[in-house]
C-alpha positions as CSV (number, residue, x, y, z in Angstrom):
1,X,-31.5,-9.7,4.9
2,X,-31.5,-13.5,4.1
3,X,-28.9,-14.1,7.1
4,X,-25.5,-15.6,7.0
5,X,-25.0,-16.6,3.2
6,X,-25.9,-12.7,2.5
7,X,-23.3,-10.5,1.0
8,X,-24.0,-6.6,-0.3
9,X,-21.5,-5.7,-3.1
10,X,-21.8,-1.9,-4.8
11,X,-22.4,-1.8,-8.4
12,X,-20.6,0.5,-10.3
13,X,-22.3,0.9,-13.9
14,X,-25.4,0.5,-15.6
15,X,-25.2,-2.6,-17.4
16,X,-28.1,-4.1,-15.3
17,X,-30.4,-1.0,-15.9
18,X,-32.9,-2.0,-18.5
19,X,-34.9,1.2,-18.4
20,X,-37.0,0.0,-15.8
21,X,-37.7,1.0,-12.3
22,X,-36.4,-2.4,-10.7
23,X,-33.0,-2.1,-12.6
24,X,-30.0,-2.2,-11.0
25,X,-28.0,1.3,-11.6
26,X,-24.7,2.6,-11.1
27,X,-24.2,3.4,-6.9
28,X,-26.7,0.8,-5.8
29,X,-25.9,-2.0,-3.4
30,X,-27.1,-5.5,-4.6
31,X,-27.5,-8.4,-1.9
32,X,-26.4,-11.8,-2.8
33,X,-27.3,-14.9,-1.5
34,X,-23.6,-16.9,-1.6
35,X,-25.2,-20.5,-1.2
36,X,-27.2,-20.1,-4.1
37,X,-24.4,-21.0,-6.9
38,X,-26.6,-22.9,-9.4
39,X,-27.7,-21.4,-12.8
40,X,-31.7,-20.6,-13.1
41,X,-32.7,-19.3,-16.3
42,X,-34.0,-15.7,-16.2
43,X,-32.2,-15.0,-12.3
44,X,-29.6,-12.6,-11.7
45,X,-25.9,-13.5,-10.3
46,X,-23.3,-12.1,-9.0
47,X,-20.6,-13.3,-11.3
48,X,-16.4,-13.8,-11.0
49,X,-15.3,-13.1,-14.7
50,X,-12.8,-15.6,-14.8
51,X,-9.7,-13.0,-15.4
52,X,-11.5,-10.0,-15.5
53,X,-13.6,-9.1,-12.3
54,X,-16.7,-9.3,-11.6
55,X,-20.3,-8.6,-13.1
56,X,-23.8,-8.5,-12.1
57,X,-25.8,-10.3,-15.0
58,X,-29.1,-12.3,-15.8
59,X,-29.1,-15.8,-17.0
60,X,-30.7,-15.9,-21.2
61,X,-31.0,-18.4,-23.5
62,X,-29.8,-16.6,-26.9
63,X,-29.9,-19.3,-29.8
64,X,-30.5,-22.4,-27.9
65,X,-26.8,-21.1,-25.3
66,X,-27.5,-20.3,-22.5
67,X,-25.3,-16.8,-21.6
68,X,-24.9,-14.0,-18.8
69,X,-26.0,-11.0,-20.5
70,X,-26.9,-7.2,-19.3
71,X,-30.0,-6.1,-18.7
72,X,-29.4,-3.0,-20.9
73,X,-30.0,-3.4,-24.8
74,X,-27.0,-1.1,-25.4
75,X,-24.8,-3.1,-23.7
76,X,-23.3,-6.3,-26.0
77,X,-21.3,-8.3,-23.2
78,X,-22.4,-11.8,-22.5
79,X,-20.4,-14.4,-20.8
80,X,-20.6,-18.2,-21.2
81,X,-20.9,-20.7,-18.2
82,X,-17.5,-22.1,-18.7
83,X,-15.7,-18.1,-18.5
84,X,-17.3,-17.0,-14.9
85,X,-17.8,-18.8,-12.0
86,X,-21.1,-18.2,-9.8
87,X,-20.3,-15.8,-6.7
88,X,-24.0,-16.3,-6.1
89,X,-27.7,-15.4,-6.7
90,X,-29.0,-11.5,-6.5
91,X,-31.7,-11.1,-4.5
92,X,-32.4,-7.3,-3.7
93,X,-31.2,-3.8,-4.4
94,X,-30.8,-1.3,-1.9
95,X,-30.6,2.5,-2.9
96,X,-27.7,4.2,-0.6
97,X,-27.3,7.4,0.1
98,X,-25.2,9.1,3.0
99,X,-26.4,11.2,5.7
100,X,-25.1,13.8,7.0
């Protein structure tokens, strides 16, 4: 864990699971580093849908706009800079199960 900036927030949904090992799926834990709120192209945020929750999604450039799109080709939502604000930058996944 990064230290103080580091938040973990359950995902719920596979939006971000792009049929690839490193995807993030529906249960895991993502940690986010809060202090890193600026846009990279090709990172994944933890985003505050202005009016509507909030997302995990990776920064694309889809006909020269840059969007927040899912990692999962069956999933159409994308989100413009100017409709989420930045909670901050993912920067691990951590696969959670209880013990008993």
């Amino acid at each position: 864990v990064r230290g103080d900036n580091t938040r973990a927030y359950q995902v719920e949904g596979d939006s971000m699971a792009g049929g690839t090992e490193g995807g993030i799926r529906d249960g895991n834990w993502v940690l986010v580093d809060t202090s890193l709120t600026t846009p990279i192209p090709g990172r994944v945020f933890l985003l505050e849908i202005i009016g509507d929750g909030m997302a995990v999604k990776r920064l694309r450039q889809i006909n020269n706009t840059w969007v927040f799109m899912s990692d999962n080709p069956t999933i159409a939502e994308s989100w413009r800079d100017d409709q989420v604000r930045i909670i901050g930058q993912v920067y691990g996944r951590v696969d959670y199960a209880e013990i008993h």
